[in-house]
N, C-alpha and C positions, 0 to 999 in steps of 0.2 A: 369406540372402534375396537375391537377384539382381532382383528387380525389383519394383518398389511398384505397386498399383494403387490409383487416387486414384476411390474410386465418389462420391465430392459432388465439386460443382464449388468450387472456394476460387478466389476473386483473390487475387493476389498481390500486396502491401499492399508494399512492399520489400524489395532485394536487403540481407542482414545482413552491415553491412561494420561495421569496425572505428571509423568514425565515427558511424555509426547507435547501437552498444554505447554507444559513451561519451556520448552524446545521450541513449539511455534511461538510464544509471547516473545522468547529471545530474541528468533530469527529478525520477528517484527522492531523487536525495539532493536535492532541493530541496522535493520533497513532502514529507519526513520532516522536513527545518528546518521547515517552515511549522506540521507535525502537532505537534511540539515549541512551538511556539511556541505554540498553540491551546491545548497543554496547558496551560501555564504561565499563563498568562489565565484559563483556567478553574480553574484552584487559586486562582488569587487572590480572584476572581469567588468562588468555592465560600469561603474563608475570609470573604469579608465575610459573604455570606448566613449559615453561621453563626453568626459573631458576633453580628448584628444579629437572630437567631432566639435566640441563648442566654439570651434572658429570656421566652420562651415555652417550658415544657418538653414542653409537648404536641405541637410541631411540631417539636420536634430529633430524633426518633429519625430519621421520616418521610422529611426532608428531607437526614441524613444518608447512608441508605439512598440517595435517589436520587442524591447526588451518587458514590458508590461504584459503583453501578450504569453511570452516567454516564463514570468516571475510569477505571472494564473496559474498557468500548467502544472510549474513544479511546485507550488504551494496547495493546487489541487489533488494532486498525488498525494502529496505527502498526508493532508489532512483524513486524504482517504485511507491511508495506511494507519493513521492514529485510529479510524475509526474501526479498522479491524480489531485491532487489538481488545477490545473487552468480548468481540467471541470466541475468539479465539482462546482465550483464558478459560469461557467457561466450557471451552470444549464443542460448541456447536459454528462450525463457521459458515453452515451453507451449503457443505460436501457431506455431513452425516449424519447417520441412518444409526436408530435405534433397533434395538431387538427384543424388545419388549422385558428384556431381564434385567433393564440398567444400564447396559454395555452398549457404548456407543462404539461407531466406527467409520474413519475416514474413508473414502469411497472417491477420493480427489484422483483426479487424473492426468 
């Protein structure tokens, strides 16, 4: 292919240099600490509830349910946030657009 044609209009959000990469790999590996850390508050959180439910057996099954429900979600996230992170590094995450000279650029909105 020799040349692109761009039929929607995109801004160009910034040029993707090697400072930008390691700026979003941070971001990411700082959102993943934080989702880590959610988790682990919330197991803890979820064992009291528990606990303090294990003398009602009407409301263990219920309650367990949702806490599993609950500990999908946020370990589904997170994983998917792991999973950003190697395009992110290499600069391509999904939002950008080549210009044939090398020079990538974020187009994210």
């Amino acid at each position: 292919m020799d040349k692109m044609i761009v039929r929607v209009p995109v801004a160009v959000k910034a040029k993707v240099t090697e400072d930008l990469k390691l700026k979003i790999v941070g971001d990411l590996q700082n959102t993943i600490k934080n989702m880590e850390l959610d988790l682990e508050q919330f197991e803890f959180q979820a064992k009291k509830a528990l606990h303090q439910a294990a003398s009602d057996l009407s409301v263990l099954p219920a309650l367990r349910e949702q806490i599993d429900i609950e500990r999908n979600k946020r370990t589904a996230a997170k994983q998917e946030a792991e999973g950003k992170v190697p395009a992110a590094g290499s600069g391509i995450c999904g939002c950008c657009m080549d210009d044939f000279f090398g020079n990538l650029f974020c187009v994210r909105g």
